[in-house]
N, CA, C and O atoms as CSV, one atom per row, in Angstrom:
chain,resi,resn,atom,element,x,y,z
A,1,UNK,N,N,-76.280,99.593,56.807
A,1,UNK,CA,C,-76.333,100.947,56.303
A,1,UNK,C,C,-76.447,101.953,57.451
A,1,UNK,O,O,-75.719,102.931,57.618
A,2,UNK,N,N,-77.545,101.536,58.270
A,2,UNK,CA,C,-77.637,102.216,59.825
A,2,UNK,C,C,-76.118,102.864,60.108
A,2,UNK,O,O,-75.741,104.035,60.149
A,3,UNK,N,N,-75.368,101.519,60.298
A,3,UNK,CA,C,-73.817,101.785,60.773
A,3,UNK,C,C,-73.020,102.460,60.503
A,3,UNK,O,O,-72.220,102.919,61.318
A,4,UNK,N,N,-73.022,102.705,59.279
A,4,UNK,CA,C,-72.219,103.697,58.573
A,4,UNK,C,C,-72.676,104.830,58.360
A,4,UNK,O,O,-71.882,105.684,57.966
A,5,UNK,N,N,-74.134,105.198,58.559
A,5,UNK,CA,C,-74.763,106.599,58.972
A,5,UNK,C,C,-74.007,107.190,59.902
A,5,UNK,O,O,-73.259,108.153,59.738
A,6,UNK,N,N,-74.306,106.347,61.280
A,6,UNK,CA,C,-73.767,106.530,62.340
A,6,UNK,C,C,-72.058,106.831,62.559
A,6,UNK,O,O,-71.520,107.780,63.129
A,7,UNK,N,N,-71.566,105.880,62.013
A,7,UNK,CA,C,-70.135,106.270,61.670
A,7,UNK,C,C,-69.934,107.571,61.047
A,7,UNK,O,O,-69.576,108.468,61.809
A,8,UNK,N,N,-70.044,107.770,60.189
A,8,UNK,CA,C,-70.367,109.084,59.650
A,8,UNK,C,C,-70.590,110.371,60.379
A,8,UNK,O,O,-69.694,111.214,60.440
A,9,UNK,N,N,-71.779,110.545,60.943
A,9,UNK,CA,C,-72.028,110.925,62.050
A,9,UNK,C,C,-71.216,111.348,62.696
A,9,UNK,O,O,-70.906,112.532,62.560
A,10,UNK,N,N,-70.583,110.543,63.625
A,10,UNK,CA,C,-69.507,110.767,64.238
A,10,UNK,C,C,-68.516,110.846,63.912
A,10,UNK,O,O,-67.774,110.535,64.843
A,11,UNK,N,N,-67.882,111.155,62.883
A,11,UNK,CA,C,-66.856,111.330,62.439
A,11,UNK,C,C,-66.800,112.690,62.205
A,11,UNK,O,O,-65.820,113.373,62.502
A,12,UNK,N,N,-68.254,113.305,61.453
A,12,UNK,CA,C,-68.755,114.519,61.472
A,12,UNK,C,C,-68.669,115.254,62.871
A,12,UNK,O,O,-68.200,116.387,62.765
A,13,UNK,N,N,-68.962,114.931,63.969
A,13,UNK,CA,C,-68.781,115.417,65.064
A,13,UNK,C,C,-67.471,115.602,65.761
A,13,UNK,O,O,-67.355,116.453,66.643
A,14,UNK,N,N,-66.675,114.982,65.465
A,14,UNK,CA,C,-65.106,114.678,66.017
A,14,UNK,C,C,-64.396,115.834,65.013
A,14,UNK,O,O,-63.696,116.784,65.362
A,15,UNK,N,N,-64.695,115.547,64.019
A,15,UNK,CA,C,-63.690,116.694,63.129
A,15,UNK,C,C,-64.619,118.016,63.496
A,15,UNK,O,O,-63.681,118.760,63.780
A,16,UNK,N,N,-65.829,118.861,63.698
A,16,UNK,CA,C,-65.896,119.288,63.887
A,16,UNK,C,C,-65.455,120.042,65.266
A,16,UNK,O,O,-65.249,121.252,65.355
A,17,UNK,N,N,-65.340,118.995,66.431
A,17,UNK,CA,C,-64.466,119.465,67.897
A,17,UNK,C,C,-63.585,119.894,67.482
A,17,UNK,O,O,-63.325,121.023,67.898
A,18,UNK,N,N,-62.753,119.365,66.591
A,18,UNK,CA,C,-61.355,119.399,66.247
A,18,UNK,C,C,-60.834,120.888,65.276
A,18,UNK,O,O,-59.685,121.314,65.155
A,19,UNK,N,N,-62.001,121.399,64.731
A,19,UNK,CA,C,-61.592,122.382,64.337
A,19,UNK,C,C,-62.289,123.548,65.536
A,19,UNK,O,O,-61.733,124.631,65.718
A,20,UNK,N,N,-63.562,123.152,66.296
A,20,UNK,CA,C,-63.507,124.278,66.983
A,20,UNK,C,C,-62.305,124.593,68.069
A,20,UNK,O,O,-62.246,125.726,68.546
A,21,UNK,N,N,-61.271,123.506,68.488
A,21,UNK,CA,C,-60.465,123.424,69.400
A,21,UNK,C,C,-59.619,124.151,68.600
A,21,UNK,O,O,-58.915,124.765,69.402
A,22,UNK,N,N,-59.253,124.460,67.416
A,22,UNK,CA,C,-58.198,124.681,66.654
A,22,UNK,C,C,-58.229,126.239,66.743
A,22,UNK,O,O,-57.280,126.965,67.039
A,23,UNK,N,N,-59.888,126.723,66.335
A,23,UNK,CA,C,-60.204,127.981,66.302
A,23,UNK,C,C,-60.019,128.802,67.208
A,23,UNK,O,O,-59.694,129.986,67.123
A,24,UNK,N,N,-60.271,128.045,68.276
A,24,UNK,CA,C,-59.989,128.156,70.190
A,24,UNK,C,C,-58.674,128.780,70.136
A,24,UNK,O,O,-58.499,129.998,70.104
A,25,UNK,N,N,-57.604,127.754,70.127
A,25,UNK,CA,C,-56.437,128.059,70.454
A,25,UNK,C,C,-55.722,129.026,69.228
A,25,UNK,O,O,-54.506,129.154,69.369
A,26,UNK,N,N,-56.218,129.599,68.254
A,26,UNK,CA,C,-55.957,130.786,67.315
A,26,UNK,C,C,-56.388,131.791,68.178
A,26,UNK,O,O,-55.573,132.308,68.941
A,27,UNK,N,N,-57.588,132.150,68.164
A,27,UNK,CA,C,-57.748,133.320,69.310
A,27,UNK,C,C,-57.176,133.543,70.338
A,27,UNK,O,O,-56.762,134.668,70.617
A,28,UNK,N,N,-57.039,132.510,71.107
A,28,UNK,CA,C,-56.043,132.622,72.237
A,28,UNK,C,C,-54.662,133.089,71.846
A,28,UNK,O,O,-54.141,134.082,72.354
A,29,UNK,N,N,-54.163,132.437,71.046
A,29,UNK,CA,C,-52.739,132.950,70.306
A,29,UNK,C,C,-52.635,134.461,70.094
A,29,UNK,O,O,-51.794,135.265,70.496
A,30,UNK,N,N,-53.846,134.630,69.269
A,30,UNK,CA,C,-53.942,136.094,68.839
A,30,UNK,C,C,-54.081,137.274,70.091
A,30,UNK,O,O,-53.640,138.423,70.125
A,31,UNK,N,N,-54.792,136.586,70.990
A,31,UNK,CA,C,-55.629,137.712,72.155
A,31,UNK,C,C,-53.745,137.996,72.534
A,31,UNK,O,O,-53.200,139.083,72.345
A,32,UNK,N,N,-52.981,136.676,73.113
A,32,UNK,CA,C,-51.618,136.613,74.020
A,32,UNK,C,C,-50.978,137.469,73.006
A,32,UNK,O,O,-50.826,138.624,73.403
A,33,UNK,N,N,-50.632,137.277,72.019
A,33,UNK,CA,C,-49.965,138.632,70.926
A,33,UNK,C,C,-50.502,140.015,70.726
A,33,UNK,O,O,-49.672,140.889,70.475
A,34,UNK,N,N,-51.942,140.390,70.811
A,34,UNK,CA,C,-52.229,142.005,71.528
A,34,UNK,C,C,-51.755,142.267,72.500
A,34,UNK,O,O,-51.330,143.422,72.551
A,35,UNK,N,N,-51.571,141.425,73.719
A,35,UNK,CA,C,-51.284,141.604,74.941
A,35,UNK,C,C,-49.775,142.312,74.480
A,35,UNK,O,O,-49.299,143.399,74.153
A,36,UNK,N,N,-49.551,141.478,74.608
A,36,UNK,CA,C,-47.847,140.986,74.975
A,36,UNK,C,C,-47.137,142.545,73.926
A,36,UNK,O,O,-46.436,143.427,74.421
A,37,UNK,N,N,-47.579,142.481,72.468
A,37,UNK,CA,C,-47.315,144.256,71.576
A,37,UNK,C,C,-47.929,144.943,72.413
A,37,UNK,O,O,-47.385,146.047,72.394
A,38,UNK,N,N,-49.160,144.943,73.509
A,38,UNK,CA,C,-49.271,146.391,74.017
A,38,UNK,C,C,-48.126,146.465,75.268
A,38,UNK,O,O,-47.387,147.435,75.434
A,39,UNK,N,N,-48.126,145.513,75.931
A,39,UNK,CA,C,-47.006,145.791,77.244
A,39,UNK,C,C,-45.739,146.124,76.843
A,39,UNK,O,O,-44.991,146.717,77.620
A,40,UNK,N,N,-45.186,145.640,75.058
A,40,UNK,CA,C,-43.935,146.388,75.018
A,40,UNK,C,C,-43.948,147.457,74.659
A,40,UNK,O,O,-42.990,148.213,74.821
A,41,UNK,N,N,-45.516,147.933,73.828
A,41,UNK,CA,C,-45.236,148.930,73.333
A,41,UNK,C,C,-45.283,150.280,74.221
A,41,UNK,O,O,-45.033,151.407,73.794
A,42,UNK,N,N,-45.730,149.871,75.810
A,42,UNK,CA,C,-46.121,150.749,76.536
A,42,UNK,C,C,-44.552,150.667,77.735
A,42,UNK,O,O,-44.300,151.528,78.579
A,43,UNK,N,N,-43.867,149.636,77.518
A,43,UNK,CA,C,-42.756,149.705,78.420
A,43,UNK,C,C,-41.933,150.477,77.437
A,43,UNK,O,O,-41.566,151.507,78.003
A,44,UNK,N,N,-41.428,150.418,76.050
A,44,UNK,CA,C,-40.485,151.128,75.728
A,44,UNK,C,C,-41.006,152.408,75.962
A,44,UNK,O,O,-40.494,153.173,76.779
A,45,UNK,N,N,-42.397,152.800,75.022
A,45,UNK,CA,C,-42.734,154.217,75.641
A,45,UNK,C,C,-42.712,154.838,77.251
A,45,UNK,O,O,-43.106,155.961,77.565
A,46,UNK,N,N,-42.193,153.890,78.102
A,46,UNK,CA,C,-42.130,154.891,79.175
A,46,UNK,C,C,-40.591,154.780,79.810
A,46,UNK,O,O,-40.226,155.030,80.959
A,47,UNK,N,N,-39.699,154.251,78.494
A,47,UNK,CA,C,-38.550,153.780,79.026
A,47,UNK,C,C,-38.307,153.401,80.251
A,47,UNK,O,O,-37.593,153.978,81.071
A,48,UNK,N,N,-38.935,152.373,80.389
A,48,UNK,CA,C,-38.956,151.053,81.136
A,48,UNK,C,C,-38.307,150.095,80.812
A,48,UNK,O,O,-38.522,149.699,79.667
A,49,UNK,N,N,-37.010,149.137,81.849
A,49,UNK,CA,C,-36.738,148.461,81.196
A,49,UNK,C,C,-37.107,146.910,81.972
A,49,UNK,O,O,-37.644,146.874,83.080
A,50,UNK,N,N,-36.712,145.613,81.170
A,50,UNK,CA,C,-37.440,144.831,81.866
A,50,UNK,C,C,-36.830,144.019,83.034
A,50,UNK,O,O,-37.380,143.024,83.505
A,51,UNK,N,N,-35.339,144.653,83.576
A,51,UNK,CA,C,-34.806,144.588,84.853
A,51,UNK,C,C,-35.893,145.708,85.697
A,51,UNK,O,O,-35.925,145.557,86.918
A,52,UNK,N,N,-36.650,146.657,85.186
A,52,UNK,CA,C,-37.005,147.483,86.350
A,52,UNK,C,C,-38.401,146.900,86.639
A,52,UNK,O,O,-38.670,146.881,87.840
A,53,UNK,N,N,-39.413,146.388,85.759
A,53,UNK,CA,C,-40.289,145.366,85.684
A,53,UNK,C,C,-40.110,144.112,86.874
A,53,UNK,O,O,-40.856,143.823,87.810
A,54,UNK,N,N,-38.931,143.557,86.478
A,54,UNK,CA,C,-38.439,142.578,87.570
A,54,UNK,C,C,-38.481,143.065,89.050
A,54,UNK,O,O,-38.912,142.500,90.055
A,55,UNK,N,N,-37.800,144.502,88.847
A,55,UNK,CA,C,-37.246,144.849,90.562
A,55,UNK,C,C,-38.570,145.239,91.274
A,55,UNK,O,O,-38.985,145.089,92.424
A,56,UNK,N,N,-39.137,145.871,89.999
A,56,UNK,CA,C,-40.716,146.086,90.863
A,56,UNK,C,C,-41.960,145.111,91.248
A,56,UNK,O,O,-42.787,145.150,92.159
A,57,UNK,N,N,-41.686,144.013,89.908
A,57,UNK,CA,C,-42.770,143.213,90.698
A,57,UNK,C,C,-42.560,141.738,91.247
A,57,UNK,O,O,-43.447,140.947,91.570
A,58,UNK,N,N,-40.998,141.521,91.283
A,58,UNK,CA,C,-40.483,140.513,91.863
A,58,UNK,C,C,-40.490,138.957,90.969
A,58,UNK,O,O,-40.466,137.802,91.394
A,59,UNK,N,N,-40.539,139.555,89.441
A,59,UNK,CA,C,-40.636,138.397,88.732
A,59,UNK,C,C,-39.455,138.528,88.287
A,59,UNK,O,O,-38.698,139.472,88.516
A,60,UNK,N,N,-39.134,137.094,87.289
A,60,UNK,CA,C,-37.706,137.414,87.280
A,60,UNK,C,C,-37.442,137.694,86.160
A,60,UNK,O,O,-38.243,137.243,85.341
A,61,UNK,N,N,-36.643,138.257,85.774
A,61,UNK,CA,C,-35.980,138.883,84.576
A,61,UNK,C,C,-36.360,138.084,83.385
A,61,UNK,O,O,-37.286,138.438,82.655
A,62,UNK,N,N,-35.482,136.735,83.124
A,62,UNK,CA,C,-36.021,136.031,82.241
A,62,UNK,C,C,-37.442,135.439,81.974
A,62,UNK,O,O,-37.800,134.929,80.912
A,63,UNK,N,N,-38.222,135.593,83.147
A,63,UNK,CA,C,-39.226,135.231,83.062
A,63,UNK,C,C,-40.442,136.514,82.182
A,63,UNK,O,O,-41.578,136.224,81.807
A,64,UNK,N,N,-40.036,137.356,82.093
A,64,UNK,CA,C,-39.986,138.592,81.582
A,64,UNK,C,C,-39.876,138.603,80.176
A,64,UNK,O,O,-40.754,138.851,79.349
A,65,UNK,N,N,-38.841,138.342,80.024
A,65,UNK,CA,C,-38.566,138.054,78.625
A,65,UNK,C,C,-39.187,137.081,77.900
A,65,UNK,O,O,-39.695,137.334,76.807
A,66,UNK,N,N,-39.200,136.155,78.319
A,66,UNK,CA,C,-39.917,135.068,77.738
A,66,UNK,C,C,-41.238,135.308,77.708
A,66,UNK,O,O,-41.951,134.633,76.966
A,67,UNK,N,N,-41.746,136.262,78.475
A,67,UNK,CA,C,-43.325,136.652,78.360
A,67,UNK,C,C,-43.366,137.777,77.069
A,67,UNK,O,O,-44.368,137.856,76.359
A,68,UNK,N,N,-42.597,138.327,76.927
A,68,UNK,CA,C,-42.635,139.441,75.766
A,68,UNK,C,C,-42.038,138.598,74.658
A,68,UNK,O,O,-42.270,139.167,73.591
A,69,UNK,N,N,-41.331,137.416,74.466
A,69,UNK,CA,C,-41.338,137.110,73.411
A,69,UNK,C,C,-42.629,135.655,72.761
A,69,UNK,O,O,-42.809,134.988,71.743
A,70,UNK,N,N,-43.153,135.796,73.958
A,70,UNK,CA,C,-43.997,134.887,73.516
A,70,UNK,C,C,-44.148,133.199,73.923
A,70,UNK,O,O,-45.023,132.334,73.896
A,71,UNK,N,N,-42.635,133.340,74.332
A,71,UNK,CA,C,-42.739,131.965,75.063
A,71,UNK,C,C,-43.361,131.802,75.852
A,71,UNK,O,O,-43.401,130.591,76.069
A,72,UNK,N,N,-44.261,132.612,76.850
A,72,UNK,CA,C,-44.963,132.158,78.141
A,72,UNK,C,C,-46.228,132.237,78.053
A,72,UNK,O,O,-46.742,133.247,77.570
A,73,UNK,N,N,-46.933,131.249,78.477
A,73,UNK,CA,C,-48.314,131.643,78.831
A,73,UNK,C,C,-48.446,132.010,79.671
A,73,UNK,O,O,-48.859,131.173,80.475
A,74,UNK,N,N,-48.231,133.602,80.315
A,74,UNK,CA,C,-49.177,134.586,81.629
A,74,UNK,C,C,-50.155,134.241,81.878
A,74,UNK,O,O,-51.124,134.141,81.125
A,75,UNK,N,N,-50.049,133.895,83.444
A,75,UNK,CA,C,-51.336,134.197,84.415
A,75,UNK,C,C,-52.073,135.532,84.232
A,75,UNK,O,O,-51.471,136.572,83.962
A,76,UNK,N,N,-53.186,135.468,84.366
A,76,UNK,CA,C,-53.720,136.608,84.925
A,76,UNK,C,C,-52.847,137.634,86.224
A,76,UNK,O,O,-52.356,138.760,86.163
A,77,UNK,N,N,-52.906,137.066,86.857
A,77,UNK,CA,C,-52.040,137.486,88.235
A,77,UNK,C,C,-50.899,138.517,87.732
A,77,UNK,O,O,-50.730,139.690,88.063
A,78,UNK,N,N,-50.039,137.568,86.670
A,78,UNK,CA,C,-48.738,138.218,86.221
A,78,UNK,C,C,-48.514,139.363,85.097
A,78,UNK,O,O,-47.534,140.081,84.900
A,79,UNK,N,N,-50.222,139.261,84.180
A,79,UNK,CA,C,-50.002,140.582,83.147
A,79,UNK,C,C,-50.754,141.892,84.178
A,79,UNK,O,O,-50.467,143.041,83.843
A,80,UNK,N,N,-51.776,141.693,85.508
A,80,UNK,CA,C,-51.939,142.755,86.385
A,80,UNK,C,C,-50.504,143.278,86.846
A,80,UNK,O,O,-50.194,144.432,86.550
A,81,UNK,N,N,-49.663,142.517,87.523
A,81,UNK,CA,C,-48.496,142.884,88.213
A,81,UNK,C,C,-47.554,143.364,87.081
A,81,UNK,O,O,-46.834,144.190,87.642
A,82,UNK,N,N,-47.200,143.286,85.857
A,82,UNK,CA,C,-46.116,143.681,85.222
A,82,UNK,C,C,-47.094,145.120,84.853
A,82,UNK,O,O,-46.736,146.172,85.382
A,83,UNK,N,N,-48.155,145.128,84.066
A,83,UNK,CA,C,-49.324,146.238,83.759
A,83,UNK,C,C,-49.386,147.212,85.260
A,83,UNK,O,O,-49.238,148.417,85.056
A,84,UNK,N,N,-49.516,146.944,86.202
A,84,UNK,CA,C,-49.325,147.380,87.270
A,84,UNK,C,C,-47.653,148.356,87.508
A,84,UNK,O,O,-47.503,149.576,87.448
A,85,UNK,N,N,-46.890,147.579,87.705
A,85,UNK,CA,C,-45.508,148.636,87.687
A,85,UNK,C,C,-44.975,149.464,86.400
A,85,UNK,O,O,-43.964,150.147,86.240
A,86,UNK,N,N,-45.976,149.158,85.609
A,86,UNK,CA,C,-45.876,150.330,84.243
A,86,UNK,C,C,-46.808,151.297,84.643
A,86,UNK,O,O,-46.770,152.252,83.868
A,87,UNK,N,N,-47.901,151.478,85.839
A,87,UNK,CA,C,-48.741,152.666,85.806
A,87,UNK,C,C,-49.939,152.359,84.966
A,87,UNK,O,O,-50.810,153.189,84.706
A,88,UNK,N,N,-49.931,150.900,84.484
A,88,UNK,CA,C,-51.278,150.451,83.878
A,88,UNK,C,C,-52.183,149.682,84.519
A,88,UNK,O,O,-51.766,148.691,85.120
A,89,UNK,N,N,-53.474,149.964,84.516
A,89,UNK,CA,C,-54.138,148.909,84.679
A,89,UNK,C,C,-55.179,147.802,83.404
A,89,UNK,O,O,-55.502,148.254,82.305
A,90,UNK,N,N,-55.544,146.400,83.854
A,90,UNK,CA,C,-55.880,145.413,82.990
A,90,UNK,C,C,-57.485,145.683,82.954
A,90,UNK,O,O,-58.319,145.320,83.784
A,91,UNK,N,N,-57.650,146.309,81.941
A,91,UNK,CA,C,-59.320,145.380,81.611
A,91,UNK,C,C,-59.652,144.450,80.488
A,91,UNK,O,O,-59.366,144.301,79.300
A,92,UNK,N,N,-60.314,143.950,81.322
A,92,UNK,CA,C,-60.924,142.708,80.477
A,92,UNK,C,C,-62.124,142.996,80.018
A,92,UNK,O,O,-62.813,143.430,80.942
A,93,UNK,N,N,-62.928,142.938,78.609
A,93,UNK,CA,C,-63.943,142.774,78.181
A,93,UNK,C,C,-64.572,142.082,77.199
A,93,UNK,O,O,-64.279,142.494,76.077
A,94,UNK,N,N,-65.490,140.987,77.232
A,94,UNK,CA,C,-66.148,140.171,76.693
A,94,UNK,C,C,-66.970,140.643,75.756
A,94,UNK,O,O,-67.678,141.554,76.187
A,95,UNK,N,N,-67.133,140.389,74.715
A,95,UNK,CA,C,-68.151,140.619,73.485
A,95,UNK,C,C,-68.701,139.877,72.609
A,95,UNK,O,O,-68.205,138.753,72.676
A,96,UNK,N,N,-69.375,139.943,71.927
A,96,UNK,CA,C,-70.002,139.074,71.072
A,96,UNK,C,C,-69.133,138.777,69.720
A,96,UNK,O,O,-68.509,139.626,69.084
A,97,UNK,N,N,-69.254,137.042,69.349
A,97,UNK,CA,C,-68.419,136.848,68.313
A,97,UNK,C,C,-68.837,137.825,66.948
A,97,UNK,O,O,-69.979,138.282,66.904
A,98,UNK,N,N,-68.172,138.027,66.196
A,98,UNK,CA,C,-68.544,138.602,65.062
A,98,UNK,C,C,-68.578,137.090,63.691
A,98,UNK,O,O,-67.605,136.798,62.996
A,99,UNK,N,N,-70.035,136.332,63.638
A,99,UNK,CA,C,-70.096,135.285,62.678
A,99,UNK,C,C,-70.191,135.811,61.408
A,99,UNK,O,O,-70.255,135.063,60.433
């Protein structure tokens, strides 16, 4: 009976990783999709296009694209430098979850 407490148990613990990993990578999803709608929404507003993005910060075109559509996971490094040749700068701020 012990055993199957224990089993239990841990089974309880594993599915629970498993959904906090899940929850994890939703936020993350979500945070990369604010991002990504504010940088276009701030490149079309300054009619910017994303060859001039490229020429200015030496990334490459498609790589560009694929960051605004979502295919890429951005470095840090790379949403300063594209945020950067739009006349923007990145802040980051941490807060408390809302449970």
């Amino acid at each position: 009976m012990a055993n199957n407490a224990n089993e239990t148990a841990g089974q309880n613990v594993q599915a629970s990783k498993k959904n906090n990993k899940k929850q994890v990578e939703n936020i993350q999803l979500e945070t990369r999709r604010q991002l990504i709608e504010q940088l276009i929404r701030y490149r079309k507003a300054k009619k910017i296009t994303q060859a001039d993005i490229s020429d200015s910060t030496g990334i490459q075109r498609p790589n560009i694209s694929r960051l605004e559509s979502g295919k890429y996971n951005p470095t840090l490094d790379m949403i300063v430098r594209v945020a950067d040749s739009m006349g923007l700068e990145v802040e980051v701020t941490l807060k408390e979850k809302n449970n």
